[in-house]
N, C-alpha and C positions, 0 to 999 in steps of 0.2 A: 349590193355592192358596197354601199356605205358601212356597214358591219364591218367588212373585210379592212377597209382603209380602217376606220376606229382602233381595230384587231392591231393592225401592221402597228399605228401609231404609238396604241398604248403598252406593246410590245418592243418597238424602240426604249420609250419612255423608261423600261423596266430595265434593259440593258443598260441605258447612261446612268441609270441611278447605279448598279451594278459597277462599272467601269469606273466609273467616280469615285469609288471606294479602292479597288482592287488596282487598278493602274499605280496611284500613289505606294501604296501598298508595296507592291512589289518594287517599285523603284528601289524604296527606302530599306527592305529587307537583304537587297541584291545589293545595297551601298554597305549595311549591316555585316551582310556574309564575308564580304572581302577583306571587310577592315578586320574579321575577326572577333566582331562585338557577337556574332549569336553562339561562337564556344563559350565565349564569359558567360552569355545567360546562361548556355547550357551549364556549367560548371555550378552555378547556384542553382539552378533548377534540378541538377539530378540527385541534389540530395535526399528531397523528399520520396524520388524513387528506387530507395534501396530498400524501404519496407516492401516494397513488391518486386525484389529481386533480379533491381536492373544497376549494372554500375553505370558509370558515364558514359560510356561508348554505347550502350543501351540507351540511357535516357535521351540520345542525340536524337533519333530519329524522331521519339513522341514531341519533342523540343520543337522540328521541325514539322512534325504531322500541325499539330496545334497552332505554328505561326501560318505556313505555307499553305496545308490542307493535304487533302489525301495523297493526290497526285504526284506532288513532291515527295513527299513522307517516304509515299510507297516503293520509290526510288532509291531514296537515301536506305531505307531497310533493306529493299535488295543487293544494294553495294555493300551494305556494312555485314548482312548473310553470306555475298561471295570471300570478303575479303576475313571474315573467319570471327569479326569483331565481336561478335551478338551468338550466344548459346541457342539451339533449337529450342529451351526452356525459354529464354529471355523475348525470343521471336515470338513467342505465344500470349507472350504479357503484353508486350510493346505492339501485335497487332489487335489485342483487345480494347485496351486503351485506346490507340487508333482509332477503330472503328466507332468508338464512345464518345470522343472528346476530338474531331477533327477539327481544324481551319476556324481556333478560338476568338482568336483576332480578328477574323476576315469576314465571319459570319455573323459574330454578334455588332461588329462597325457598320454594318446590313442592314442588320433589323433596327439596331437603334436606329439609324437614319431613318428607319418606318414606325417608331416610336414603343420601340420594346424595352422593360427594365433590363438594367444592366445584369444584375446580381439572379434575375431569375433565365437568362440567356447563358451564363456563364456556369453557375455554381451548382447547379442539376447534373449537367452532363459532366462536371470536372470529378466531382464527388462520384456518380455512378461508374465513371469510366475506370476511376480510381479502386473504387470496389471491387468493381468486377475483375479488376485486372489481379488484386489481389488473391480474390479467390481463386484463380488461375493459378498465380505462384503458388500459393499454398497446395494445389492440388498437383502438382510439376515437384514439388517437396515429395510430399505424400507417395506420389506414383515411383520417383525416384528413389525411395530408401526402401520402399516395397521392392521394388527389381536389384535393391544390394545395391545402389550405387553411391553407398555416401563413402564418408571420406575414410574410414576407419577399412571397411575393404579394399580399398584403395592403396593404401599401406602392404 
């Protein structure tokens, strides 16, 4: 019975440590979104992602996958897929990325608190996610001018 209490307690213990991080977090993101500060980031952040074939209204959601985490991300991608913003090409990149590089912020403020390097929590997954993502567009390229879709047919 004693195990069980330990269990429960060091089980709380891992939530607050959690909540401690994540609570502030989201305050300050949700005070961010309003005022309009994470289009500006976005807006500097999407430029890196037009090598892999996303414009700005693409780059929002990974913007937000990476502050927010999946959950939200996965959201903001759904709205910006109904309301027509994001190409079924660009959806493929931005959920690769996604899937590589989620809740940048949120998880390595995490670990660091459990005393992980910064640079090897961050730059593994930002670089792979990055990768990968690209070889996605380039293969979304590729697949696309095979089926005649490029701009010259188009014409």
């Amino acid at each position: 019975m004693m195990v069980l209490w330990e269990g429960f307690l060091q089980g709380l213990k891992g939530v607050w440590t959690v909540a401690r991080v994540v609570i502030p977090l989201m305050i300050v993101l949700e005070i961010a979104q309003s005022n309009g500060l994470l289009q500006k980031l976005n807006r500097r952040l999407a430029r890196p992602f037009k090598a892999i074939g996303l414009g700005e209204e693409g780059a929002f959601p990974i913007v937000v996958a990476m502050v927010f985490g999946l959950t939200f991300g996965s959201g903001v991608i759904l709205n910006h897929v109904q309301e027509g913003k994001v190409s079924p090409q660009e959806t493929k990149v931005i959920g690769t990325f996604m899937a590589l590089a989620h809740a940048l912020i949120e998880d390595t403020i995490i670990f660091m608190s459990l005393g992980a390097p910064l640079l090897i929590l961050v730059l593994p997954r930002v670089m792979v996610g990055y990768f990968m993502a690209y070889l996605v567009h380039r293969r979304n390229q590729h697949t696309m001018l095979t089926e005649g879709h490029n701009i010259q047919s188009v014409n």
